[in-house]
LUMDOLUM-575579 format. One record per residue (C-alpha): z, y, x. Coordinates in nm, 3 decimals, decimal comma, always signed. Example, Ala and Ser with C-alpha at 12.3 -4.5 7.8 and 13.67 -1.06 7.14 Angstrom:
<lobas>
+---------+---------+---------+
!      c3 !      c2 !      c1 !
+---------+---------+---------+
!  +0,780 !  -0,450 !  +1,230 !
!  +0,714 !  -0,106 !  +1,367 !
+---------+---------+---------+
</lobas>
This chain:
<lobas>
+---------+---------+---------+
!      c3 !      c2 !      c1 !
+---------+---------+---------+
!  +3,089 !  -0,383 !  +2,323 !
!  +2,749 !  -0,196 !  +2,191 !
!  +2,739 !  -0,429 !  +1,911 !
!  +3,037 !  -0,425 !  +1,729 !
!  +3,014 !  -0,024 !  +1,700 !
!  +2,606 !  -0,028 !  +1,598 !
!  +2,715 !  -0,273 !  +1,365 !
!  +3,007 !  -0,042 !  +1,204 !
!  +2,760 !  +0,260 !  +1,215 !
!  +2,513 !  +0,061 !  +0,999 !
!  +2,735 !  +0,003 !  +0,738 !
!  +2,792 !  -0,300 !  +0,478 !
!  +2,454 !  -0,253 !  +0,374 !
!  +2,238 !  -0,189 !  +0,654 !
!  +2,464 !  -0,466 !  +0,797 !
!  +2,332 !  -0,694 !  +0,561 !
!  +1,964 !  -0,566 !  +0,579 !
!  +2,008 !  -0,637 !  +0,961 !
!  +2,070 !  -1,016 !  +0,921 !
!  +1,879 !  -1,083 !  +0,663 !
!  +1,609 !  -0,981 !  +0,963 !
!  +1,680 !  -1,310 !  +1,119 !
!  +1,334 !  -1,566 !  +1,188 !
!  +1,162 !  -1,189 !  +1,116 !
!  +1,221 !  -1,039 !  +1,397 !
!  +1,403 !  -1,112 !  +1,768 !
!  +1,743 !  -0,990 !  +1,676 !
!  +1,863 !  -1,010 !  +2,012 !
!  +1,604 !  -0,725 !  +2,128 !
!  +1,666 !  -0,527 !  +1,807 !
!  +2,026 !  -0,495 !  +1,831 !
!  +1,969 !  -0,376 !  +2,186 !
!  +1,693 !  -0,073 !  +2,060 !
!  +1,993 !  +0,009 !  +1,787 !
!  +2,210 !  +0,062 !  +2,031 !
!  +1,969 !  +0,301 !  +2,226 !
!  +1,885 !  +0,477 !  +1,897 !
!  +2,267 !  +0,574 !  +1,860 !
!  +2,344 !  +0,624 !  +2,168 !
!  +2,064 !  +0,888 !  +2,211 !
!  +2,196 !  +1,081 !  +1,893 !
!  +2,511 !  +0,915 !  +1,703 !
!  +2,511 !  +1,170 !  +1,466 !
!  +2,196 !  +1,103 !  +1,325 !
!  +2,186 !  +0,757 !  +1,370 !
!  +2,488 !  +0,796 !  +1,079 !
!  +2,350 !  +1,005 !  +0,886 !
!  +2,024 !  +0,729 !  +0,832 !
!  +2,241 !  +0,473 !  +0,836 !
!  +2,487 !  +0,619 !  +0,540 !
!  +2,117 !  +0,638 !  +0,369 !
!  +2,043 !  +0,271 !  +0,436 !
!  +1,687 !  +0,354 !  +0,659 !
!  +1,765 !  +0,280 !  +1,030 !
!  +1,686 !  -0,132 !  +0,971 !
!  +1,388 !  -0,025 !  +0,753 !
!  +1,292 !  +0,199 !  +1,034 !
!  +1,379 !  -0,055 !  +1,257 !
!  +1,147 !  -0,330 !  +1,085 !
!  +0,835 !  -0,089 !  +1,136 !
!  +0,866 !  -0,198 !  +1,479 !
!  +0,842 !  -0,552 !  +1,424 !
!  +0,530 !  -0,643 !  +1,638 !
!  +0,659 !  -0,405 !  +1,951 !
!  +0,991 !  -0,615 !  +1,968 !
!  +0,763 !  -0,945 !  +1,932 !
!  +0,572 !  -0,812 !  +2,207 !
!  +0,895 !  -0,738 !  +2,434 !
!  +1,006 !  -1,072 !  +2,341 !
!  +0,705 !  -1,265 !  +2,459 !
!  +0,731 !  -1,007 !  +2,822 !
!  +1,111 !  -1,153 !  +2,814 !
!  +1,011 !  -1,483 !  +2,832 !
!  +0,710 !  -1,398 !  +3,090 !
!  +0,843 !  -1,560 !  +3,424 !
!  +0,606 !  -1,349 !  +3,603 !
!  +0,805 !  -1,065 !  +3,455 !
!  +1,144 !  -1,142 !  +3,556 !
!  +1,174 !  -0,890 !  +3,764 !
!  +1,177 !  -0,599 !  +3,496 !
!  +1,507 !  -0,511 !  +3,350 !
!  +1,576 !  -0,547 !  +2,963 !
!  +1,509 !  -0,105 !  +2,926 !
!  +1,161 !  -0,150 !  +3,093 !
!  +1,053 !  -0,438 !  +2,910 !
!  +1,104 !  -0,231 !  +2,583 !
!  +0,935 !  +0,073 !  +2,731 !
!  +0,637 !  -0,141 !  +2,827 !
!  +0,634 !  -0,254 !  +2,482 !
!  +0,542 !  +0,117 !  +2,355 !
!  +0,902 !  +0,061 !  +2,164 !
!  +1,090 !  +0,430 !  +2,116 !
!  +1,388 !  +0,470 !  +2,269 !
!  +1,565 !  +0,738 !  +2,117 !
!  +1,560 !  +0,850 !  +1,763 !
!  +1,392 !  +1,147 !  +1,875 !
!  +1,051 !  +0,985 !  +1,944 !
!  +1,107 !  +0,772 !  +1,629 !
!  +1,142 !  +1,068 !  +1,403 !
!  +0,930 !  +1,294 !  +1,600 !
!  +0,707 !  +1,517 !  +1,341 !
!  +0,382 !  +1,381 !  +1,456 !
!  +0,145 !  +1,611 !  +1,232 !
!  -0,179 !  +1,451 !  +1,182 !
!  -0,318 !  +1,625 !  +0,872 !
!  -0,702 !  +1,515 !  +0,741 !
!  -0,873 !  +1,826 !  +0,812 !
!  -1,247 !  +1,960 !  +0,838 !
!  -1,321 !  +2,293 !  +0,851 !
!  -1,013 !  +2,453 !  +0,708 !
!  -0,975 !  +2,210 !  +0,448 !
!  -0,718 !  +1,874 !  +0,397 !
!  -0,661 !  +1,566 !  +0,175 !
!  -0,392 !  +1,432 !  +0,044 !
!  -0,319 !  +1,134 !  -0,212 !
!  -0,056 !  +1,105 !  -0,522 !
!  -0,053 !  +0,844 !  -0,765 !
!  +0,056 !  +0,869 !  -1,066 !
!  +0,271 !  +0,543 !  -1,283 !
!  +0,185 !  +0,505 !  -1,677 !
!  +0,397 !  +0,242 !  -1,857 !
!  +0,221 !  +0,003 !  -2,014 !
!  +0,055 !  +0,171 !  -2,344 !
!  +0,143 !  +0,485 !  -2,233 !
!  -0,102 !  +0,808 !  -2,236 !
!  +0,079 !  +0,937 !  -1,965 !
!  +0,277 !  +0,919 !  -1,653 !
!  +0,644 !  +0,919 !  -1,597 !
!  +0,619 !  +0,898 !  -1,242 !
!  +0,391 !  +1,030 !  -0,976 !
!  +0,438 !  +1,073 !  -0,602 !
!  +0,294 !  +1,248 !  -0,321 !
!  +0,194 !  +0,920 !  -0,092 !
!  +0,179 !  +1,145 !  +0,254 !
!  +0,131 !  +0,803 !  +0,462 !
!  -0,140 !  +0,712 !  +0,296 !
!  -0,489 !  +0,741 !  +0,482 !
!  -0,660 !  +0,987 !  +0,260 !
!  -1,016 !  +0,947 !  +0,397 !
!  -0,966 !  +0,551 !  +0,383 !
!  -0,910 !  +0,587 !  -0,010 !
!  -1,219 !  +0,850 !  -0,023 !
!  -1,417 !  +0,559 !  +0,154 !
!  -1,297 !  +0,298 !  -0,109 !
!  -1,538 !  +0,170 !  -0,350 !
!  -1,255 !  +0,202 !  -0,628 !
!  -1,205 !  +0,550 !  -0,569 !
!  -1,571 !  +0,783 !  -0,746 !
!  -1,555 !  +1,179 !  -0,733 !
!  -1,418 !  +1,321 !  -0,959 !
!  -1,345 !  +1,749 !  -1,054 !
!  -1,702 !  +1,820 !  -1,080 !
!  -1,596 !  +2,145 !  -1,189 !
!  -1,406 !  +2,243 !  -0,913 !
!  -1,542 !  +2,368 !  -0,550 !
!  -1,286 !  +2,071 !  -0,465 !
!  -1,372 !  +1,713 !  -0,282 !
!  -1,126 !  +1,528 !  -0,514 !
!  -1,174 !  +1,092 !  -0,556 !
!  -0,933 !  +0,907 !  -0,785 !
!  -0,886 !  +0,542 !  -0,951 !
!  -0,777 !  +0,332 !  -1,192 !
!  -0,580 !  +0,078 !  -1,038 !
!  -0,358 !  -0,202 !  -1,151 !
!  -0,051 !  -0,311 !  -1,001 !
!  -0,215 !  -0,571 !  -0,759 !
!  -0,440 !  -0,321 !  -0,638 !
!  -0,191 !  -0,105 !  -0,567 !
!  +0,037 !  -0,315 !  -0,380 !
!  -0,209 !  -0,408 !  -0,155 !
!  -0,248 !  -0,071 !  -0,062 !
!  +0,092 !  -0,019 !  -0,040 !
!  +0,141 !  -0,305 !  +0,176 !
!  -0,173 !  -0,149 !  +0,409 !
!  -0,030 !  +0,186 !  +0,523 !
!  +0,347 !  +0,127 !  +0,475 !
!  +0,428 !  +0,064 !  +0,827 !
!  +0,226 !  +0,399 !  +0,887 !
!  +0,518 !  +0,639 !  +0,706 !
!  +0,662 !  +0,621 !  +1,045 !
!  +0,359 !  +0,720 !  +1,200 !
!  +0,211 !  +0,938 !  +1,016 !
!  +0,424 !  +1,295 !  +0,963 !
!  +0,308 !  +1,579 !  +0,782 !
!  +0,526 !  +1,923 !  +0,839 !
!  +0,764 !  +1,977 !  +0,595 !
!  +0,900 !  +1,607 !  +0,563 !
!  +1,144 !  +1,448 !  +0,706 !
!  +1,178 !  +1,063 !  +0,708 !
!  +1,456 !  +1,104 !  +0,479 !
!  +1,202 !  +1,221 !  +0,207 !
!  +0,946 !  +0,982 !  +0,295 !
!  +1,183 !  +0,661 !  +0,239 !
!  +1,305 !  +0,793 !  -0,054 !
!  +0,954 !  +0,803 !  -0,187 !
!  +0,891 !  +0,435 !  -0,054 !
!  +1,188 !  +0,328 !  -0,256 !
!  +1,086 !  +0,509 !  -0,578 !
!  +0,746 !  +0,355 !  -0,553 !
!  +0,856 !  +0,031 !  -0,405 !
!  +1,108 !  +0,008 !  -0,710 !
!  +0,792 !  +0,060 !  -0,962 !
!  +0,600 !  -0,225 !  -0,762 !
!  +0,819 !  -0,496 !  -0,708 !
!  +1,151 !  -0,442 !  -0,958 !
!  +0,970 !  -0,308 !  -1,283 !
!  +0,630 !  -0,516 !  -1,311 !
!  +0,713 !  -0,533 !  -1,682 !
!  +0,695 !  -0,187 !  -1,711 !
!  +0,435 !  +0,006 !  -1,520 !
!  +0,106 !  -0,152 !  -1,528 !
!  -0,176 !  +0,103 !  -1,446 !
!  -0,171 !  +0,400 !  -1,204 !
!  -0,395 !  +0,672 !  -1,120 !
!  -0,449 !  +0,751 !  -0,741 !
!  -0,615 !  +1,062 !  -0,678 !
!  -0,685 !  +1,186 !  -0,343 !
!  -0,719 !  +1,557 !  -0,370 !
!  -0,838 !  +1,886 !  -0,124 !
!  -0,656 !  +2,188 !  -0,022 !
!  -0,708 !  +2,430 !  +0,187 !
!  -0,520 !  +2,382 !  +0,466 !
!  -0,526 !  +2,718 !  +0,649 !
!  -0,650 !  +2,564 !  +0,958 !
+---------+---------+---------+
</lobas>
């Protein structure tokens, strides 16, 4: 059977990450769009699972599988067969079209934004962590009334701000579901978990420790 085996793949861990999905998510559904994902590439499907991201991955598709559910349960739609009903759904398939590099760089006239933020400990003068947040919106931030120009001195559009740690897990919480979404060349969705974690570990595991940030969206020239 498909299960037992996607099960195995996933490991202890992603095991446990997949059950703890239950009242989340139709589990019925999602175990069937795991076993798609390693079927289409089993090698890969390993590889993320030995790094604990396929039910992470899996949870960014939370309201397509809610969606498939509720076609499921359509009697008008009995007719379609469990693999349309998740196509319908706009659910990927394969790996391939989750993992896809889907470049979709803020750009205008040669010219691109990107955000980092940057962690200070409490009473700290500076940092000991900063990230390059490649899934956040850049031009949503530059639209923020917490975010004020700043660079003056430079022929560069650059916005940062102050935030505390509310303010920045609220953004966090905004454009997380977008790191599948949103690809920029030169990552893979290896890196761009492993970032998530980092930051997610400074947000919700060390409160006691890191208390202001700095989130600066900055421009580059892109060489478009």
């Amino acid at each position: 059977m498909a299960m037992p085996q996607v099960m195995k793949a996933l490991g202890p861990k992603g095991g446990q990450q997949f059950n703890e999905l239950q009242g989340r998510l139709p589990l019925s559904l999602a175990m069937e769009l795991l076993t798609m994902w390693q079927a289409s590439d089993p090698r890969r499907f390993k590889s993320l699972s030995l790094q604990n991201l396929i039910v992470p991955i899996l949870e960014q598709q939370t309201l397509l599988l809610e969606k498939a559910a509720d076609l499921q349960a359509d009697p008008a739609q009995g007719h379609l067969v469990l693999h349309e009903i998740l196509q319908i759904s706009g659910l990927p398939l394969t790996l391939r079209e989750v993992l896809g590099q889907i470049p979709v760089p803020d750009k205008e006239e040669g010219m691109a934004f990107s955000t980092k933020i940057f962690c200070y400990p409490t009473g700290a003068a500076n940092p000991s962590i900063d990230l390059d947040l490649s899934w956040w919106n850049s031009r949503e931030l530059m639209e923020d009334p917490r975010f004020t120009p700043c660079g003056q001195n430079s022929s560069y559009n650059d916005y940062e701000a102050y935030l505390g740690l509310p303010d920045v897990v609220e953004l966090h919480e905004k454009y997380r579901a977008q790191a599948i979404k949103v690809y920029r060349s030169g990552y893979s969705f290896e890196t761009l978990f492993s970032k998530i974690k980092v930051l997610e570990g400074v947000l919700y595991l060390n409160t006691s420790v890191y208390s202001r940030f700095r989130v600066l969206v900055y421009e580059w020239e892109s060489g478009y």
